[in-house]
C-alpha positions as CSV (number, residue, x, y, z in Angstrom):
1,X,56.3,238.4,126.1
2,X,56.6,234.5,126.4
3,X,56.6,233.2,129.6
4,X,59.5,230.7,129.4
5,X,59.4,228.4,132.5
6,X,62.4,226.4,133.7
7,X,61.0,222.5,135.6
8,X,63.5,220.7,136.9
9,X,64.5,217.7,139.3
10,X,67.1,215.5,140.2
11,X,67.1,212.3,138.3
12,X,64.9,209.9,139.8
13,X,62.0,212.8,140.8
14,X,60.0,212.2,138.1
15,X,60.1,215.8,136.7
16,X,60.0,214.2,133.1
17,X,56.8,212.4,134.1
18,X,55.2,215.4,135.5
19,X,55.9,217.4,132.8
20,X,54.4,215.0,130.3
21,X,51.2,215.2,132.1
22,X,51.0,218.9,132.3
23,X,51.5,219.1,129.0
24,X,48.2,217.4,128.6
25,X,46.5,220.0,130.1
26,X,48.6,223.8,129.0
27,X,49.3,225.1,125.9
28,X,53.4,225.0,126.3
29,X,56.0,224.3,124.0
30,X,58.1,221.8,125.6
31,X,61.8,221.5,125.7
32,X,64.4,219.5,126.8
33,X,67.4,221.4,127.8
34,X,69.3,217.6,127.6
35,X,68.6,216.8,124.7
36,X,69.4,219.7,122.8
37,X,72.7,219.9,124.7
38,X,73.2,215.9,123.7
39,X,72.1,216.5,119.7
40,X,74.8,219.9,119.8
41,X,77.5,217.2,121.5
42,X,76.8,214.4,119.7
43,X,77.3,216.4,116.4
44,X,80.5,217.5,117.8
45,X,81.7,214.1,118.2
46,X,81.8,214.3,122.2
47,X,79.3,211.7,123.3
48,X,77.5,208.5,122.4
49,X,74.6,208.9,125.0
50,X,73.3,211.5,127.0
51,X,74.8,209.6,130.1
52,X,78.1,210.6,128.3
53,X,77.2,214.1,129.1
54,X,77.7,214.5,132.4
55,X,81.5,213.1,132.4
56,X,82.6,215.6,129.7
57,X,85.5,218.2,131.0
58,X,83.6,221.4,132.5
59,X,85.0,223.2,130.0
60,X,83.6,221.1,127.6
61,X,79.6,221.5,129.1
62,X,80.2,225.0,129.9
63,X,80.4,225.6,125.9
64,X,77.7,223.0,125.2
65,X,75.2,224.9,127.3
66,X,75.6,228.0,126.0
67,X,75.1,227.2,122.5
68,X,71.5,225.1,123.1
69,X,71.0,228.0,125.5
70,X,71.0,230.4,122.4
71,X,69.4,227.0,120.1
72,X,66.5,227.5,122.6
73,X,66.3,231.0,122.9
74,X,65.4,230.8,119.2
75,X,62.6,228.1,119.4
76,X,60.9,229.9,122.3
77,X,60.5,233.3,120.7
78,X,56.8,233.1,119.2
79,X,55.7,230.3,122.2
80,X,55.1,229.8,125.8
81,X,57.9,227.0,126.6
82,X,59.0,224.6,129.9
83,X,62.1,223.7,129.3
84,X,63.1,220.8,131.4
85,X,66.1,220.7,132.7
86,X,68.0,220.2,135.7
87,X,69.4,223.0,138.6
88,X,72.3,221.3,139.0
89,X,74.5,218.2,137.4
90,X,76.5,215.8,139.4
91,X,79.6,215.2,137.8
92,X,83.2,213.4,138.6
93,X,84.6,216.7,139.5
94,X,81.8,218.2,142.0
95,X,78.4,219.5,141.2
96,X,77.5,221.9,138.0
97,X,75.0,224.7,137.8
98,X,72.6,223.4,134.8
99,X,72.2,227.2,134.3
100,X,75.1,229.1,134.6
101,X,74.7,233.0,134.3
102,X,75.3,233.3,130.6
103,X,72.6,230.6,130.3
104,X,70.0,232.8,132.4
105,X,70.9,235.9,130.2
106,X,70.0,234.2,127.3
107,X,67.3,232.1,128.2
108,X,65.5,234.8,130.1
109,X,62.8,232.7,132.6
110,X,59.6,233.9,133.9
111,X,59.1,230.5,136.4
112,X,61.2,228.4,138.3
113,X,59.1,224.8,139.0
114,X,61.4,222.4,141.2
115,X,60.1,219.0,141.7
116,X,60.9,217.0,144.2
117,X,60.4,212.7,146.3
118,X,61.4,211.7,149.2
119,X,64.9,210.3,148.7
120,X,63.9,206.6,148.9
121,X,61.3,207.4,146.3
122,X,64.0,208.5,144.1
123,X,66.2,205.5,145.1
124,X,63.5,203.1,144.1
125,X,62.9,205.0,140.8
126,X,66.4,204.9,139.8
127,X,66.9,201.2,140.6
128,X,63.9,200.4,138.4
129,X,64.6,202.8,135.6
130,X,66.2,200.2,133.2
131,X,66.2,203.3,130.1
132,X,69.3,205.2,131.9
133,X,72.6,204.5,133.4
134,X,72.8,206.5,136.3
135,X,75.3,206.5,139.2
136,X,74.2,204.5,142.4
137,X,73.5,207.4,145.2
138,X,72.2,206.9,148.7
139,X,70.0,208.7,150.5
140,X,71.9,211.2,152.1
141,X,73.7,212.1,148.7
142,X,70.3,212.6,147.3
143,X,69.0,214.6,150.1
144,X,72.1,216.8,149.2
145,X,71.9,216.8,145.9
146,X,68.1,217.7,146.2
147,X,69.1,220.7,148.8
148,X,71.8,221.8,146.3
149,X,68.8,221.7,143.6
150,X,66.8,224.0,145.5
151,X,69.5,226.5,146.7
152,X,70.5,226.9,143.1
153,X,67.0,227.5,142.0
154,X,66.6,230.2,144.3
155,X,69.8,231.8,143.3
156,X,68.9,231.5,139.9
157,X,65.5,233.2,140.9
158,X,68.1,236.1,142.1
159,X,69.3,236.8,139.0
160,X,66.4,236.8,136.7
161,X,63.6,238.0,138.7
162,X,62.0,234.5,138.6
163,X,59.5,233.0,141.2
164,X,60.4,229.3,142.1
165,X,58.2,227.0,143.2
166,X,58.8,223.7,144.6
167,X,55.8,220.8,144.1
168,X,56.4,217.4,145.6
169,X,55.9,214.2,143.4
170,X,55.6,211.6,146.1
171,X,55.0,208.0,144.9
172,X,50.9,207.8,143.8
173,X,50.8,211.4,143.8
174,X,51.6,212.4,140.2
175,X,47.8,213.6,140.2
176,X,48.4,215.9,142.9
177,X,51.6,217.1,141.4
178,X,50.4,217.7,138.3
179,X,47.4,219.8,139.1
180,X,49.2,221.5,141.6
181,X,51.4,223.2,138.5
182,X,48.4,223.5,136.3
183,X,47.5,225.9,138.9
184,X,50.5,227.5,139.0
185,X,50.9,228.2,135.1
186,X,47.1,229.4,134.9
């Protein structure tokens, strides 16, 4: 069986970042749960950048992810995958599990890796990340957003079986973060 392992963050923890240095180092497939989602709404007409995605109707994202969650269950049948993702999405009408149950059915995960800063980390890293448009949030909505992260994971972890662990990505410590998940996919 292929271990299919699940990395996520909040924007602004540098999970992406991580991941591309791992990479480096593991023989994983990786995949970006976003971007597959973005291609499958963009085709549909929904969205003209991936920051469109989180301000489509529930119903609307609800649909999206399970069809790249079935997309992806098909590209990680014959490799070891990290699909990079997040726990949870902010949106303008409350927070949204990034992998609802039908997601978890299909998607099946061996490994739950949750990255996560300090909250002014992530406030600086947002304010300097010129690729995205993201909402401004302040440190106490991050801190919450990151708790909501983590509860999620380990409910996700309590319907698949899953471990989840939780590496921290402080500012000059992408080294430490790194290795630290090397270890854990040996």
């Amino acid at each position: 069986m292929m271990n299919i392992v699940v990395l996520a963050g909040i924007p602004g923890t540098g999970s992406t970042t991580v991941l591309n240095k791992v990479l480096e180092e593991v023989d994983y497939v990786n995949i970006n749960y976003g971007n597959i989602m973005f291609e499958i709404a963009q085709e549909r007409g929904l969205v003209s950048s991936r920051d469109d995605m989180r301000k489509l109707n529930p119903e609307t994202q609800k649909d999206v992810q399970k069809q790249a969650a079935e997309k992806i269950h098909e590209m990680a049948e014959n490799d070891d995958v990290i699909i990079d993702t997040h726990c949870s999405i902010k949106t303008p009408k409350g927070y949204l599990p990034g992998l609802p149950i039908w997601v978890l059915e299909e998607l099946q995960p061996t490994q739950f890796i949750l990255i996560e800063a300090d909250p002014s980390e992530i406030m600086y890293r947002r304010f300097n990340d010129d690729t995205r448009v993201r909402d401004v949030e302040y440190a106490d909505e991050i801190d919450l957003h990151q708790s909501l992260a983590k509860s999620t994971a380990m409910s996700y972890a309590v319907l698949t079986g899953a471990t989840v662990a939780i590496v921290q990505n402080h500012d000059n410590g992408l080294d430490d973060a790194v290795s630290e998940i090397v270890d854990i996919l040996a």
